[in-house]
C-alpha positions in Angstrom: -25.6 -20.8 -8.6 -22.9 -19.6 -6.0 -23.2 -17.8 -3.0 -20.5 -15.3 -2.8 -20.0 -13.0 0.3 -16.7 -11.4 2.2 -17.2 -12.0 6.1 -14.4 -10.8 8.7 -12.8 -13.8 10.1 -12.9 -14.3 13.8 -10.4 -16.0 16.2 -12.8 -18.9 16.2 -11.3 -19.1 12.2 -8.0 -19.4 12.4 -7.9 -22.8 10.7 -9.1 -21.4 7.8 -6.6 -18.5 7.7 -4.1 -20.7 8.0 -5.2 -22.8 4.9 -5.5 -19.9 2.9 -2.2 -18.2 4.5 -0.6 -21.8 3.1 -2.4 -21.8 0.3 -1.4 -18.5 -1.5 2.0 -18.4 -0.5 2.5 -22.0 -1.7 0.9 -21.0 -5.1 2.0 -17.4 -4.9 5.5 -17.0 -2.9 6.6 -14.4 -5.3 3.3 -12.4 -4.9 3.8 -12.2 -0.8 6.4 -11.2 1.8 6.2 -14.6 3.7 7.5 -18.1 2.7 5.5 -21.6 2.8 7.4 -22.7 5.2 7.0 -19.6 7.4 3.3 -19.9 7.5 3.8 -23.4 8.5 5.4 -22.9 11.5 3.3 -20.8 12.5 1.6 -21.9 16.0 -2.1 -21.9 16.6 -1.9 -18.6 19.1 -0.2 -16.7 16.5 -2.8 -17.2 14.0 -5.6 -16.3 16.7 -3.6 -13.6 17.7 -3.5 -11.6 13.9 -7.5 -12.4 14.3 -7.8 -10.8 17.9 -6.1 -7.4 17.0 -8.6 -4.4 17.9 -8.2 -2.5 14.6 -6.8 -4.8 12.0 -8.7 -6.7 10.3 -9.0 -10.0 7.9 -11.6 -10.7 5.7 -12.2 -13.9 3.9 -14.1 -15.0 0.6 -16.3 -17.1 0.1 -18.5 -19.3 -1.9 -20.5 -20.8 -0.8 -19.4 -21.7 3.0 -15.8 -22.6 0.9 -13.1 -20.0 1.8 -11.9 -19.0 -1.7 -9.6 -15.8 -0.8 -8.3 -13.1 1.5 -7.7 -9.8 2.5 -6.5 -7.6 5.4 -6.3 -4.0 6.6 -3.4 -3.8 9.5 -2.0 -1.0 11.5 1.0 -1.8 12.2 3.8 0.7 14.3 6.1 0.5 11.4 4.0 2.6 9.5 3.4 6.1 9.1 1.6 8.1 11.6 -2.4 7.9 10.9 -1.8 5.0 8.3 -3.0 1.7 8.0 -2.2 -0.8 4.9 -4.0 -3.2 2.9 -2.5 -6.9 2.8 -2.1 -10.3 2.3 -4.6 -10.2 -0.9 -5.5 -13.6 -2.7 -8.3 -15.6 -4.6 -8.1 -18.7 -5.5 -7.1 -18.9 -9.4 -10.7 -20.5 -10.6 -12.1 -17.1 -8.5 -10.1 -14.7 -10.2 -11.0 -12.4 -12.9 -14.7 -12.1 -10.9 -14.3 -8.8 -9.1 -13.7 -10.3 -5.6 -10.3 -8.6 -5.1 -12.2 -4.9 -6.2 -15.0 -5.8 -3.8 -12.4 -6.5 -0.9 -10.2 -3.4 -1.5 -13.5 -1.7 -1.3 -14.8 -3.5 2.2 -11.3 -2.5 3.8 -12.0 1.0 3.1 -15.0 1.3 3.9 -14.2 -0.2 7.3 -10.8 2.2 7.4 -13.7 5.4 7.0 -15.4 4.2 10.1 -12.5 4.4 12.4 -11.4 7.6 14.2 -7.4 8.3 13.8 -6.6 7.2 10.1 -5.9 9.2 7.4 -4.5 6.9 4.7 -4.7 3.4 3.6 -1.7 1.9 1.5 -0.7 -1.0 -0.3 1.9 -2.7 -3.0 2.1 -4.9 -5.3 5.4 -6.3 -6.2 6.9 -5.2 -10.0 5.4 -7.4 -12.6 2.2 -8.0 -10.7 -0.3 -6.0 -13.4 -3.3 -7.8 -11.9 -2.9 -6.3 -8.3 -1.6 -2.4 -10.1 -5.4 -2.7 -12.0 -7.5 -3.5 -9.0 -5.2 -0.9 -7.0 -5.8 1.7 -9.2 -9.9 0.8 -9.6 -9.6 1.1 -5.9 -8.5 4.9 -6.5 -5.5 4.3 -4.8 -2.4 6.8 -6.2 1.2 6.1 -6.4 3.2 7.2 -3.4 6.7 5.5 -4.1 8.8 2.6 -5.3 10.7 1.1 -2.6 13.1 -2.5 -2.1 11.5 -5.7 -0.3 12.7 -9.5 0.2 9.1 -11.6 -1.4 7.8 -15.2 -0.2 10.2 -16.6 -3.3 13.6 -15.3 -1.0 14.2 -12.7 -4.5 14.3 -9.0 -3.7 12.5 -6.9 -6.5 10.8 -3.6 -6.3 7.3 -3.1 -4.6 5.3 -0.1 -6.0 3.6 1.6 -3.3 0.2 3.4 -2.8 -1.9 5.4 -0.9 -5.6 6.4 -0.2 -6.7 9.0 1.5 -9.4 9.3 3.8 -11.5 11.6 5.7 -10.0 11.8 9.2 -13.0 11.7 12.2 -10.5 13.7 14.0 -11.5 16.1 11.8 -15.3 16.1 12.1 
């Protein structure tokens, strides 16, 4: 029987983010906003560098000690005040269709909920993509917008956009 579990990858693991990162957008470039050939080229700092943030975070899948998928919750300065975003989402295709992508949306808000200074998570999912709108919307996620983006594949299509909000510690 497998051994399933989501873990946050450390700095220590940024071999195995970059096999997924290469990975998904090899078998997925219309799904992400980065190329193969992008995540490539990447050098090993800059992949221990997106693991050494101090409030994003990446979380890997697993079976087993076998990373099978990913997910991330970033803050980034591009986005709006208070807001962080859910990204780089993938399984493996023999793991799909088994709740993992549910069970991370729901460990990347439950980790968004314990930080002071958030008020909303978001994410997209590019048009087309019904299997990310489902486990968006089983997340509780609600449509904020439609917007324009450039994907992994070099097309531009739209990217349907939304949000979650959450209870701000500010507040409390």
């Amino acid at each position: 029987m497998s051994n399933y579990y989501i873990k946050r990858l450390d700095p220590e693991d940024w071999e195995l983010l970059q096999e997924i990162r290469i990975e998904m957008c090899r078998n997925n470039p219309e799904c992400f906003l980065e190329s193969e050939e992008s995540a490539r080229t990447r050098s090993k700092e800059e992949w221990i560098k997106r693991l050494s943030d101090p409030i994003s975070r990446i979380f890997g899948f697993f079976e087993d000690n076998q990373i099978i998928g990913v997910i991330g919750i970033f803050s980034y300065d591009s986005l709006p005040d208070k807001t962080l975003e859910i990204g780089m989402n993938y399984t493996t295709p023999e793991h799909r269709r088994g709740g993992l992508t549910s069970q991370g949306y729901l460990h990347c808000l439950s980790y968004a909920e314990t930080l002071t200074g958030f008020s909303a998570v978001q994410v997209a999912h590019r048009e087309g993509n019904e299997a990310s709108r489902a486990s968006i919307m089983r997340a509780g996620f609600r449509f904020l917008n439609l917007t324009r983006k450039f994907f992994g594949d070099g097309q531009e299509d739209n990217s349907y956009n939304y949000i979650y909000h959450i209870a701000s510690k500010d507040n409390e």
